[in-house]
TINUPA-946749 format. One record per residue (C-alpha): residue in three letters; x, z, y. Coordinates in steps of 0.1 Angstrom, whole numbers, padded with zeros to 4 digits, always signed. Each point is the difference from the previous one (the first is absolute). Example, Ala and Ser with C-alpha at 12.3 -4.5 7.8 and 13.67 -1.06 7.14 Angstrom:
BEGIN
Ala+0123+0078-0045/Ser+0014-0007+0034/
***
This chain:
BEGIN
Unk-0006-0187+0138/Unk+0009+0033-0014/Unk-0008+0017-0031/Unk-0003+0036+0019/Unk-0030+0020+0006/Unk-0019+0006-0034/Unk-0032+0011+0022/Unk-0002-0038+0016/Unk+0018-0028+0009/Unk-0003+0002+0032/Unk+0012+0017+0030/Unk-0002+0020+0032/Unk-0023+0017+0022/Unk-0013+0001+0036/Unk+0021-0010+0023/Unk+0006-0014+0030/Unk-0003-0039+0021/Unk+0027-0018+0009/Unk+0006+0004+0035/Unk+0002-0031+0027/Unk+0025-0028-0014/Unk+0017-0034+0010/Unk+0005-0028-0020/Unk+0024+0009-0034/Unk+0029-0020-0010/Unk-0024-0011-0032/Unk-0030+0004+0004/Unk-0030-0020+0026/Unk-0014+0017+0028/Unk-0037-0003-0008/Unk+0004+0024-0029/Unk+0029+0025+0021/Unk-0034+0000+0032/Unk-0024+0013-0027/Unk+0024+0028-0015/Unk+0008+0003+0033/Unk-0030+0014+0013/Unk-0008+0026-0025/Unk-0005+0037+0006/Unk+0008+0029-0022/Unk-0019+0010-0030/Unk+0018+0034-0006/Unk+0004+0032+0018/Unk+0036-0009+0018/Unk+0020+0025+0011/Unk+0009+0002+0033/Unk+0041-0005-0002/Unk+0014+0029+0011/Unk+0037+0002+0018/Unk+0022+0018-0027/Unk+0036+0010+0008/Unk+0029+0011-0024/Unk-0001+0034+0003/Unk+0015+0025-0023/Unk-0041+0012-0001/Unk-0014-0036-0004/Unk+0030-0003-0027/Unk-0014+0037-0018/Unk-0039-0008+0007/Unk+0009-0036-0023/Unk+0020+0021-0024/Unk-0029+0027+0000/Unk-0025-0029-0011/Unk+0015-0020-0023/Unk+0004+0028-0020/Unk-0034+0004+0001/Unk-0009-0040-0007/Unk+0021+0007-0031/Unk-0011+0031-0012/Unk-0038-0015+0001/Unk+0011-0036-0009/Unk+0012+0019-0030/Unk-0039+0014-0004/Unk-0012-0027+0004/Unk+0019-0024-0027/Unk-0022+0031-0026/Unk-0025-0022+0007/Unk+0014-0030-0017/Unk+0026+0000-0029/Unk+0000-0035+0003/Unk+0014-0001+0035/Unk+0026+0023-0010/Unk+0012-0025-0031/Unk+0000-0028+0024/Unk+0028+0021+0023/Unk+0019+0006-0034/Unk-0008+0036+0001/Unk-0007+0019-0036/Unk-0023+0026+0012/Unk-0033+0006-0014/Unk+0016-0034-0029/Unk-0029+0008-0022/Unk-0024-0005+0021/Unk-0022-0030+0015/Unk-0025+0004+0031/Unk-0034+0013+0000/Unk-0018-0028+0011/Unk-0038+0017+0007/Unk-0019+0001+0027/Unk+0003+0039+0004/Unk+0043-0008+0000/Unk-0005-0027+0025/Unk-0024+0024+0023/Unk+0029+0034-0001/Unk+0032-0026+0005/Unk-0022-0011+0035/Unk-0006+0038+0010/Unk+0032+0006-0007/Unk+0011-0027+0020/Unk-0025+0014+0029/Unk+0018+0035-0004/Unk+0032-0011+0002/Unk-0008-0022+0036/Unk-0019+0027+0015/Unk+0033+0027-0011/Unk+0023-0022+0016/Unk-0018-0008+0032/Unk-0002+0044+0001/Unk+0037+0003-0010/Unk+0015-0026+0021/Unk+0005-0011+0036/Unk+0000-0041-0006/Unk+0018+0004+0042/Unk+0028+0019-0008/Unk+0012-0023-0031/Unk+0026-0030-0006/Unk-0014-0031+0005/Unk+0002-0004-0035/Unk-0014+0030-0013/Unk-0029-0013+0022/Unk-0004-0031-0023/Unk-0001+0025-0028/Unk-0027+0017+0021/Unk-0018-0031+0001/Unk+0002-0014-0031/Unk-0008+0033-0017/Unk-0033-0005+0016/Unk-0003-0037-0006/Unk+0003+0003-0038/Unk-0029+0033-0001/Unk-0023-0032+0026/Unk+0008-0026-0028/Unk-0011+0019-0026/Unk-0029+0016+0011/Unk-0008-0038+0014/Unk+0002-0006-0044/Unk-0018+0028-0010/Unk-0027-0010+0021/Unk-0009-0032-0021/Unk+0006+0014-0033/Unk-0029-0014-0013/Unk+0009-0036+0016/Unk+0031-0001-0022/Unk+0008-0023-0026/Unk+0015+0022-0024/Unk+0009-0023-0028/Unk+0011-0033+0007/Unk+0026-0026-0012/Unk+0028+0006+0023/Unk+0004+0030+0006/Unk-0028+0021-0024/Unk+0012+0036-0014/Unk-0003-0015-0039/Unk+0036-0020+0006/Unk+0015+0020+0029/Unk+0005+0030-0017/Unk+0010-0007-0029/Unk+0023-0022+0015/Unk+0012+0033+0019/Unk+0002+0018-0033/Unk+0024-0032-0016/Unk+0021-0009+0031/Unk+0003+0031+0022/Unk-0001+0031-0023/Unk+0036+0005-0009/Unk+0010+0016-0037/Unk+0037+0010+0004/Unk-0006+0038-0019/Unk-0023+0010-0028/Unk-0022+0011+0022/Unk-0003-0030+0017/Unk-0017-0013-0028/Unk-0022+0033-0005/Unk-0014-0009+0035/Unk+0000-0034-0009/Unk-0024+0006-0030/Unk-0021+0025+0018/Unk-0004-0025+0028/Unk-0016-0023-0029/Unk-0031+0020+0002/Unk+0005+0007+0038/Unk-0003-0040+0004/Unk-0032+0001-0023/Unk-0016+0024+0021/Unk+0004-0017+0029/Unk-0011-0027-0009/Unk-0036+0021-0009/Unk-0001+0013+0035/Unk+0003-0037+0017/Unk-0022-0011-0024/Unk-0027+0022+0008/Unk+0007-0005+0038/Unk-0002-0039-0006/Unk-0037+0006-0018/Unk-0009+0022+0032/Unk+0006-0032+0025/Unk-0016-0022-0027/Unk-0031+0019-0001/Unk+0002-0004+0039/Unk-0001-0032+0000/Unk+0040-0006+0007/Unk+0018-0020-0034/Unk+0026-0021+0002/Unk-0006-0045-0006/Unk-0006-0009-0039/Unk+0034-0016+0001/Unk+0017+0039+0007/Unk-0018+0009-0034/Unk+0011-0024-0019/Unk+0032+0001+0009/Unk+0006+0040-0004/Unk-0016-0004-0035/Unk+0030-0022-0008/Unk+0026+0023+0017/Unk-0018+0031-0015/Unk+0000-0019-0037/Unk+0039-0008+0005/Unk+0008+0038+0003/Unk-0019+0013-0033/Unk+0013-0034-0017/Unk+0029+0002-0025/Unk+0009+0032-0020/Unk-0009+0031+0000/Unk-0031-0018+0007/Unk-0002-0030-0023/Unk+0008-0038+0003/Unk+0035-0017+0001/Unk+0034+0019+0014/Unk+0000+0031+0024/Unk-0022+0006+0025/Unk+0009+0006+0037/Unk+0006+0035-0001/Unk+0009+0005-0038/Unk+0028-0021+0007/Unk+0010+0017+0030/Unk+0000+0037-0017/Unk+0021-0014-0029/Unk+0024-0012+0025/Unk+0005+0029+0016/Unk+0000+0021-0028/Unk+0030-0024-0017/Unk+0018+0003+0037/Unk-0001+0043-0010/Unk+0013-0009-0034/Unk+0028-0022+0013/Unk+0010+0028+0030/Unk+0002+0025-0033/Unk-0029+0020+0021/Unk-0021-0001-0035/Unk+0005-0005-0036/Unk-0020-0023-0023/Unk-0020+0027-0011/Unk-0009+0014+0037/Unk-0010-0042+0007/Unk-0021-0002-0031/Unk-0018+0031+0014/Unk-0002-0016+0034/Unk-0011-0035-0014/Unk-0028+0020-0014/Unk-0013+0020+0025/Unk+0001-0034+0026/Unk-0019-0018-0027/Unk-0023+0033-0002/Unk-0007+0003+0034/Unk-0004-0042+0008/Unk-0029+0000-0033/Unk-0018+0033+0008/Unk+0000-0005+0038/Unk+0012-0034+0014/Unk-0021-0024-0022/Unk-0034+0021+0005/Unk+0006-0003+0039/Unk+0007-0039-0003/Unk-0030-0007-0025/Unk-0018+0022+0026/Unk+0012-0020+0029/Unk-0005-0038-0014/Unk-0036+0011-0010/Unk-0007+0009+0032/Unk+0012-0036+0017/Unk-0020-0017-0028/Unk-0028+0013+0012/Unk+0005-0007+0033/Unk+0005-0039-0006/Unk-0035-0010+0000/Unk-0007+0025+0031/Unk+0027-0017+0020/Unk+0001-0026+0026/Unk+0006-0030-0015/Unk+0008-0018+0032/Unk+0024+0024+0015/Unk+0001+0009+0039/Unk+0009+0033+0018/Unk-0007+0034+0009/Unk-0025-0013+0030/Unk-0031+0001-0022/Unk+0008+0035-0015/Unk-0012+0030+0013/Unk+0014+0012+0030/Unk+0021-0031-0008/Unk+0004-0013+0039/Unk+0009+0040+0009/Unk+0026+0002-0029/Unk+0015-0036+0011/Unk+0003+0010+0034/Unk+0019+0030-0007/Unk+0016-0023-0026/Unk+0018-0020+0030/Unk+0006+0029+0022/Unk+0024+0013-0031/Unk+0013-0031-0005/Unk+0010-0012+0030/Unk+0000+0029+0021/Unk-0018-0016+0030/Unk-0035-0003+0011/Unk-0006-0032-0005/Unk-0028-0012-0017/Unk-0007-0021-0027/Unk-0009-0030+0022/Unk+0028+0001+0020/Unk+0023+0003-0033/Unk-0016-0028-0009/Unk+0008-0021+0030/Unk+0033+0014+0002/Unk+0005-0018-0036/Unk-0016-0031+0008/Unk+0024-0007+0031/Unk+0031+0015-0021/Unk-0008-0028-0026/Unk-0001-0025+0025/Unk+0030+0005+0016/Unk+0018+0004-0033/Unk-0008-0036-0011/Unk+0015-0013+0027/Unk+0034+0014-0015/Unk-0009-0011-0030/Unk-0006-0037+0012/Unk+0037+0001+0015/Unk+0010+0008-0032/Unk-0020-0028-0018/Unk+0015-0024+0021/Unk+0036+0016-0008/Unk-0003-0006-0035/Unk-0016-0039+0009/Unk-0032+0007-0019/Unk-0025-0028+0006/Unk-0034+0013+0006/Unk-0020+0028+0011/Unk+0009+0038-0001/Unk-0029+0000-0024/Unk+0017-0025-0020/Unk+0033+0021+0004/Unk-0019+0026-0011/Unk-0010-0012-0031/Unk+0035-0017-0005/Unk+0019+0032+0001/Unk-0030+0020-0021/Unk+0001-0024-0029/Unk+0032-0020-0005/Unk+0024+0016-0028/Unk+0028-0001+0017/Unk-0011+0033+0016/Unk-0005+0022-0028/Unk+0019+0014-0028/Unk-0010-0012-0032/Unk-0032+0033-0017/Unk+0029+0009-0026/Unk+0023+0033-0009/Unk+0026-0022+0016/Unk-0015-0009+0033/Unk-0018+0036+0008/Unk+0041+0010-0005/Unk+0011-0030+0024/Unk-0027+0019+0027/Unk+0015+0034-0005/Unk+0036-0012+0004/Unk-0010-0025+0026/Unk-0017+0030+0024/Unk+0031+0023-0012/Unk+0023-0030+0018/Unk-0017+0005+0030/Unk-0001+0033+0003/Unk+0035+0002-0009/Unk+0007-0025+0032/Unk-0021+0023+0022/Unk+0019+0032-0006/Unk+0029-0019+0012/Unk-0019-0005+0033/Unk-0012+0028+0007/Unk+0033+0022+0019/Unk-0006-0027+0026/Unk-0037+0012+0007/Unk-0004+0034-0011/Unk+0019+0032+0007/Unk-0019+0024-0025/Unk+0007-0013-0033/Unk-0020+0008-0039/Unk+0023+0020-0022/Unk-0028-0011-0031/Unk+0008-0034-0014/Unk-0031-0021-0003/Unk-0006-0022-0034/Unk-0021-0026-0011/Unk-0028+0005-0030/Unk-0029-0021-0019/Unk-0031+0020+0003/Unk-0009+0021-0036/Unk-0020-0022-0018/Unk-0031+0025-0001/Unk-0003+0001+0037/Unk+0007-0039+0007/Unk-0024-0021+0015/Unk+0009-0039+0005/Unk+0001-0007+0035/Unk+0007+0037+0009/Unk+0013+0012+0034/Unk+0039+0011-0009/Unk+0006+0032+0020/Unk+0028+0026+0002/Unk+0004+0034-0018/Unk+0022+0026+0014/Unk+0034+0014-0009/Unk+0003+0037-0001/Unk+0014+0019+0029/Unk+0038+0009-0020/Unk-0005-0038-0006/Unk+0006+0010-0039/Unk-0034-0028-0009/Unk+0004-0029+0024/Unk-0025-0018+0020/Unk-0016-0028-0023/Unk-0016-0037+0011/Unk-0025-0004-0022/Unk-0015-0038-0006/Unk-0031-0011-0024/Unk+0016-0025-0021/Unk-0027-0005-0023/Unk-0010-0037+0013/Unk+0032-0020+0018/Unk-0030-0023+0015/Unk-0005+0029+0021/Unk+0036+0008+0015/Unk+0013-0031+0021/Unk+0041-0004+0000/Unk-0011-0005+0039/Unk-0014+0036+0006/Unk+0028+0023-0023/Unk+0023+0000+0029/Unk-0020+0016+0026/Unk-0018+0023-0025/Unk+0033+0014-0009/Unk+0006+0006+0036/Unk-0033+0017+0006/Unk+0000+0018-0031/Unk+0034+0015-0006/Unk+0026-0009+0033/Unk-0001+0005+0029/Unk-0040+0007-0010/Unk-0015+0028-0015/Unk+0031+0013-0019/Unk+0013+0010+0032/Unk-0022+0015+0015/Unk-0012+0021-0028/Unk+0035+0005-0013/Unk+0018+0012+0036/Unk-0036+0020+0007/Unk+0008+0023-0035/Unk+0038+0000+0007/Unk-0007+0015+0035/Unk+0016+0038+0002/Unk-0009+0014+0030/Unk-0035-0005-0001/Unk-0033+0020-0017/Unk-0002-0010-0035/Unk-0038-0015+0012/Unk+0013-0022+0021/Unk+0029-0015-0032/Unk-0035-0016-0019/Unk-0023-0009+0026/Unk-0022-0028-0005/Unk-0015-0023+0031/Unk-0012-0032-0013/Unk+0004-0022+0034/Unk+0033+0014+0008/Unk+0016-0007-0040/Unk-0017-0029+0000/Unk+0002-0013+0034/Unk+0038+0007-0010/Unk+0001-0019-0029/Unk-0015-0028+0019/Unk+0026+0002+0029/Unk+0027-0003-0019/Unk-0012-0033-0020/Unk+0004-0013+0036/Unk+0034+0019+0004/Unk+0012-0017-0028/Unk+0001-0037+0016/Unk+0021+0019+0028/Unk+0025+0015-0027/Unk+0006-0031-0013/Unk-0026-0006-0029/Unk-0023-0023-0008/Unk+0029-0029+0000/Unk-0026-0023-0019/Unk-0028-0015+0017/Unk-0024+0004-0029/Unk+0010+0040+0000/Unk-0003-0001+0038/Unk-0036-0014-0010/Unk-0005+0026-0025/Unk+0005+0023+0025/Unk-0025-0012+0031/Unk-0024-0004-0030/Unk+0005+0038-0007/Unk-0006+0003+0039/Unk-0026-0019+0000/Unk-0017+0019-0033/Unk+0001+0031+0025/Unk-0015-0015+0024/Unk-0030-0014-0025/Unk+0000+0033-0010/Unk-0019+0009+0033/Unk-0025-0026-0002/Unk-0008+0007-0037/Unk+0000+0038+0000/Unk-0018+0000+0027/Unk-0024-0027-0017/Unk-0008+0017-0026/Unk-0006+0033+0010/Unk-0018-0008+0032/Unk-0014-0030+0000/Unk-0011-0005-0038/Unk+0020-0027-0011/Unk+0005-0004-0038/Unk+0032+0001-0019/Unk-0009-0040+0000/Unk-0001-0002+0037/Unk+0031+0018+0006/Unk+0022-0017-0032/Unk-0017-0037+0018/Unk+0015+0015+0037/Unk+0034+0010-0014/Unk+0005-0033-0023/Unk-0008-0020+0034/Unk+0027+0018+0020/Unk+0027+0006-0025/Unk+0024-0013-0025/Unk-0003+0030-0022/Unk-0005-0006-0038/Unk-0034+0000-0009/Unk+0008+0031-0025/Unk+0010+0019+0031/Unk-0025-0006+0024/Unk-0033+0010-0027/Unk+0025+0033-0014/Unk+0002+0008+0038/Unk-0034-0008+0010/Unk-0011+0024-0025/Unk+0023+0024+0012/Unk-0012+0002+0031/Unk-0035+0004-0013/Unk+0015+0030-0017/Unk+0019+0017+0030/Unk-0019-0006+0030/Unk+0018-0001+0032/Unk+0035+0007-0011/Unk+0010-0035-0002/Unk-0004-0005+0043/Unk+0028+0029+0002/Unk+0027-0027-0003/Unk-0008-0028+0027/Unk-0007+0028+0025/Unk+0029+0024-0012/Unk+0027-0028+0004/Unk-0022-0009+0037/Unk+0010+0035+0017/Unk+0035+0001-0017/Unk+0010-0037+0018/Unk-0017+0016+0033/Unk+0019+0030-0001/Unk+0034-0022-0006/Unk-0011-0024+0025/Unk-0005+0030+0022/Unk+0037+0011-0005/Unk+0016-0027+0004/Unk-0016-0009+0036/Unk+0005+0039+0011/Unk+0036+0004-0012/Unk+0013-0037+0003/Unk+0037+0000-0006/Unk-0003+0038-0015/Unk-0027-0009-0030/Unk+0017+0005-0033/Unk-0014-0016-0029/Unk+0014+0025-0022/Unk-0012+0030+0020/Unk-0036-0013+0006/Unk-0005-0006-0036/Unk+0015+0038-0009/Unk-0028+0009+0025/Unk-0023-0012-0019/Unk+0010+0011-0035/Unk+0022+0027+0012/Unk-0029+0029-0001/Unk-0024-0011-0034/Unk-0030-0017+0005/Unk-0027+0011+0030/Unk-0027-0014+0016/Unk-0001-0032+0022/Unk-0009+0021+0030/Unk+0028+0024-0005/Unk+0027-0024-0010/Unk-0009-0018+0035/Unk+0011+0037+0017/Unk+0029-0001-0020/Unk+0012-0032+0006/Unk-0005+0007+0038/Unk+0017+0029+0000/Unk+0031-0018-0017/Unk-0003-0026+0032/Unk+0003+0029+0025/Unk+0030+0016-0018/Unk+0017-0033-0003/Unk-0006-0010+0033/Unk+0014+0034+0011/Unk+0033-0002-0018/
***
């Protein structure tokens, strides 16, 4: 999972089925006949013939110059965005997150579609300026698709809510190299507060409605939002969060010889200023707020189904994150046969090892017995983080033999800050920059070992950092002959279907040389494939968080921390959990595909620059581009 889109955690838009397929290399037929017969959910374009032309050539150069110039319009909208990309304009600033913001950035968007469509011939392009065409219309469909259920959102919550993300933006992303680095830095304090105001009212609007978040959200984000106006400027023991942070970065400007101790002193003072006079009343504002909620609350959690509007919301939900038209039903089947087919691996493996007993009993063995965890100390959260490094430092040695396209951004390993850490927590991937100057970073929740089996670090590595997410986010940003839109484009089943593919493309490159981690990593398969079931359980079917923790201990050996932090999770982000199982589905079909069409001519290394080669798209457009890669190689 990534740590990406500050609007949501989740993904894409409306897109298209997934076309008539065979049986893959991994995956059982029953589930490949039901994606198999879907239909589109999007307005597909027709794909037109496009030659190379000197006037297809200067009709491509004509509008990417235009995608930039109003990709360039359109990061005004978000300051945020632009810190993400490592770019210092508007440094002072944080987003307006109103209503009345959200409303203009979609007409905007709606301008900007209906100007291209007048300006430009989609016929007479390159077939890749066509994919720009396309997904310059896909991301203006997934917004407005957002927009739409404003009032459905779960604004605040524990994973994801505004109260930790942005200031976690403000500590880890905003740069201070120059003096006025740190003017913006300061200024950005009370940028941070106000936002927070904004969300906050926004969250009381969907309250009133009748759309709040579990009891359990509540209480957490009163802990998380207590942990950032804990320590001084604010009172109790050592530095808060962000008080720590600015002295830091003040001290770096002391050390360069960018200030002198006077100029700090005057810095110190105005951080401290700002973080008393604006922070704090924003944070006392916001933890009032959730302890009034409490009692209002569902005590016995379930989903968005029993909201209003809540079965329309979820059903756009899955469209987003899957981009198919299934429905929730069938995403629930799909699950249930995925699980069952995945326990038969897991039974080979339990029979490797010679474990006596059931797979329930294995289960339980592999959740419980010491030997596969590192001890809750300062010492064994370090053995994690060098252990994951390990094995990422193995895969990069791999990877020349798979993958042409390479990251120039290293990737790194990191404990979750403590203000933001939840035990149990989903790790998940934050990106480098694009001039690769603050590299990717694998971050883990370390705060209970009980909840992060020895067996499952392997494969998380792999998902989170290499071959996974760090490469395709990293390549995606490092792209230079693309739009600048397409460099940070976000589609939930394609990242994550990605991630999820390569846990399986790691047994193939030579990982996993440990039965136990080879466990660890069908029990992450199989997790995905729960995740179907259970999403869909809760949200459609109106199954409790007890119901759906009882389903997922049945079926997996996941730690018992791991399976209630992600059960709640999924409560908390409806639908974006089912982009995985069905993302890593189309990206086996597609290989499956090549390799049948091109035989002796497939290329392991080629295919998988096909994939990453061009940023992230949608499932229905990766599908064209993966097919026209089969024609071309078949024509050389």
């Amino acid at each position: 999972m990534t740590d990406f889109d500050l609007g949501r955690a989740a993904g894409c838009a409306m897109c298209s089925g997934f076309g008539v397929r065979k049986k893959t290399l991994f995956y059982i037929a029953t589930a490949s006949l039901l994606l198999g017969s879907l239909q589109s959910v999007s307005t597909r374009a027709e794909i037109s013939p496009t030659t190379t032309t000197q006037a297809a050539d200067a009709e491509t150069a004509r509008l990417n110059s235009w995608f930039n110039l109003k990709y360039e319009e359109e990061m005004a909208f978000s300051p945020i965005a632009r810190g993400y990309q490592g770019d210092k304009a508007d440094y002072d600033k944080i987003d307006d997150f109103s209503d009345e913001a959200l409303e203009r950035k979609i007409e905007w968007q709606r301008r900007s579609v209906d100007e291209m469509k007048a300006k430009f011939d989609r016929a007479k392009l390159t077939q890749d300026a066509q994919l720009s065409y396309d997904l310059w219309i896909y991301r203006y469909e997934d917004a407005a698709g957002w927009a739409k259920f404003r009032r459905n959102d779960y604004v605040f919550n524990q994973m994801f809510g505004p109260h930790t993300r942005i200031p976690q933006f403000l500590m880890q992303v905003h740069k201070v190299e120059e003096p006025a680095d740190m003017d913006a830095y300061i200024t950005r304090i009370g940028g941070v507060a106000a936002a927070q105001l904004q969300q906050l009212d926004t969250a009381k609007t969907n309250a009133a409605g009748g759309v709040r978040v579990p009891r359990f959200a509540y209480e957490a984000m009163i802990g998380q939002a207590r942990a950032l106006i804990t320590g001084a400027p604010f009172g109790g023991e050592g530095d808060s969060p962000v008080w720590g942070d600015a002295q830091a970065k003040i001290n770096q400007l002391v050390k360069a010889g960018k200030i002198n101790p006077s100029q700090a002193d005057a810095y110190r003072a105005a951080a401290r200023k700002a973080l008393l006079e604006k922070w704090l009343p924003a944070y006392q504002a916001l933890i009032a707020w959730f302890e009034t909620e409490v009692p209002k609350a569902d005590a016995v959690a379930t989903g968005v189904g029993k909201d209003p509007g809540g079965k329309a919301y979820y059903d756009m939900l899955l469209v987003s994150a899957t981009n198919t038209d299934l429905t929730a039903d069938q995403i629930h089947q799909i699950g249930l046969d995925e699980v069952a087919r995945i326990k038969t691996e897991m039974e080979a493996i339990k029979q490797q090892v010679g474990f006596k007993g059931s797979l329930q009993d294995f289960f339980k063995y592999v959740r419980d017995d010491e030997r596969f965890y590192y001890p809750n100390t300062d010492a064994g959260r370090q053995q994690y983080i060098d252990t994951a490094t390990a094995h990422i430092a193995f895969m990069k040695k791999q990877l020349p033999k798979y993958f042409g396209i390479l990251p120039k951004a290293d990737v790194i390993v990191k404990r979750v800050e403590s203000y933001r850490e939840v035990a149990g927590g989903a790790q998940h991937y934050y990106m480098s920059t694009p001039d690769g100057s603050r590299p990717g970073v694998f971050y883990a929740h370390l705060l209970d070992m009980k909840s992060m089996p020895i067996p499952q670090l392997e494969v998380i590595a792999y998902h989170e950092a290499l071959p996974g997410h760090h490469m395709n986010f990293a390549i995606a940003q490092e792209l230079d002959d693309v739009p600048n839109f397409r460099k940070f484009l976000y589609v939930n089943a394609y990242q994550e279907g990605w991630g999820l593919y390569t846990e399986k493309l790691g047994k193939e490159m030579g990982a996993y040389k440990d039965p136990y981690s080879d466990f660890g990593r069908l029990t992450t398969e199989i997790w995905r494939a729960i995740r179907l079931v259970v999403d869909t359980g809760l949200h459609s079917k109106g199954w409790t968080e007890e119901q759906a923790v009882k389903y997922f201990t049945e079926n997996s050996a996941a730690a018992e921390g791991q399976i209630r932090s992600e059960v709640r999770r999924y409560i908390v982000m409806p639908g974006q959990a089912t982009g995985y199982k069905i993302g890593m589905i189309k990206m086996l079909e597609l290989r499956k595909k090549a390799e049948d069409q091109l035989g002796s001519k497939f290329d392991i290394k080629g295919f998988h620059d096909t994939i990453l080669g061009r940023g992230q798209m949608p499932l229905y457009l990766l599908e064209r581009r993966v097919d026209q890669w089969i024609a071309s190689q078949k024509a050389a």
